[in-house]
Each structure stands twice: as structure tokens, then as C-alpha cells.
C-alpha positions as MATLAB code, in Angstrom:
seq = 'XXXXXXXXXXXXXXXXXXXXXXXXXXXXXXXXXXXXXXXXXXXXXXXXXXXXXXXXXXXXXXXXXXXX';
ca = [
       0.000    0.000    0.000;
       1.300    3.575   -0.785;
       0.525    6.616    0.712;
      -1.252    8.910   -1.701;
      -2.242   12.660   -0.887;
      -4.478   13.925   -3.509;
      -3.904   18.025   -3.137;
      -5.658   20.977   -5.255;
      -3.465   21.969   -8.121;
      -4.178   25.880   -7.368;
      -3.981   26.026   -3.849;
      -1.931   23.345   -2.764;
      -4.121   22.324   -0.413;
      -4.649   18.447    1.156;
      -7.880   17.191   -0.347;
      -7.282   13.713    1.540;
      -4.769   11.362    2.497;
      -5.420    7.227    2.207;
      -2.793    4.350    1.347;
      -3.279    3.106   -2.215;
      -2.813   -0.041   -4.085;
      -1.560    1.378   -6.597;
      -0.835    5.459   -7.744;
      -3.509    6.349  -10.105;
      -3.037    7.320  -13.662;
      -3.027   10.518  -15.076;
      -6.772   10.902  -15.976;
      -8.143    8.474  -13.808;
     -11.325    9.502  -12.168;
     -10.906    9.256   -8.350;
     -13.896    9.712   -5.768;
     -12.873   11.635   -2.947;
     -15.256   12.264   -0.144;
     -18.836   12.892   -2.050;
     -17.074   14.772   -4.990;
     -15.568   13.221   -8.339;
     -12.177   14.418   -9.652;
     -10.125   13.952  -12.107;
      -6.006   12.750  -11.641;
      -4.092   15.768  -13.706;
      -0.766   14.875  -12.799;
       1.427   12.941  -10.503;
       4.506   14.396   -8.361;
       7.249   13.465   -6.207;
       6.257    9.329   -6.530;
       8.406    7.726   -4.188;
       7.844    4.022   -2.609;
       7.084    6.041    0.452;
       4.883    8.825   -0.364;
       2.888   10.435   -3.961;
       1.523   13.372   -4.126;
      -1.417   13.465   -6.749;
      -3.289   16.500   -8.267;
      -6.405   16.515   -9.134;
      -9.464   19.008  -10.307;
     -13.276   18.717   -9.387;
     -15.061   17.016  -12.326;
     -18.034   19.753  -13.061;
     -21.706   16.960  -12.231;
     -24.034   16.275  -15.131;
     -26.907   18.500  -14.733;
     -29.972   16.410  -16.299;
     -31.630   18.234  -19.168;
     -35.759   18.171  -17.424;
     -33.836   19.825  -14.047;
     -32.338   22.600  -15.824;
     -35.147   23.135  -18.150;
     -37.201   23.620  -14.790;
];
């Protein structure tokens, strides 16, 4: 299991932290808490610790709620 810390590309801030199988791949979705993201980039992968980016992936509005 490694460490991952997933961390807001703009502010730097800690999103979460939670051991990993595996580090995701660039684009991989990745659920964290109730909101989706999206992996932008990976840095500083060592066997100990990665520190992952990742931006809020914008939720599907259905078409009959925002004709409403």
C-alpha cells in the first residue's frame, strides 16, 4: 500500500490522504469524499509517499432539471 495525498493543483491544499494499491493514472477519475475528480498529474512518486493532483469534475446536470 502507498501513501497517496491527492492536493488541489491551485492552492496546494490536502484534499485527503489514504494508502493506495496502486498510484492512479493521469486521468483516472478518483472519488474523494462525495465529490468526483479527475487525476491531472502525478509528483514526487516515491515508494514512500505520492503526491497526486487533481481538479473537481463539473456533475451532469440532467436536461428536465435545468429546463425547470
Amino acid at each position: 500500500m502507498i501513501p497517496v495525498q491527492y492536493r488541489d493543483p491551485e492552492s496546494e491544499e490536502i484534499l485527503e490522504r489514504r494508502h493506495e494499491a496502486s498510484v492512479p493514472s493521469i486521468g483516472t477519475p478518483v472519488q474523494i469524499g462525495f465529490g468526483h475528480y479527475q487525476v491531472l498529474f502525478r509528483w514526487r512518486c516515491v515508494p514512500t509517499c505520492c503526491i497526486v493532483y487533481v481538479r473537481r469534475v463539473p456533475r451532469e446536470v440532467p436536461a428536465a432539471a435545468s429546463a425547470a
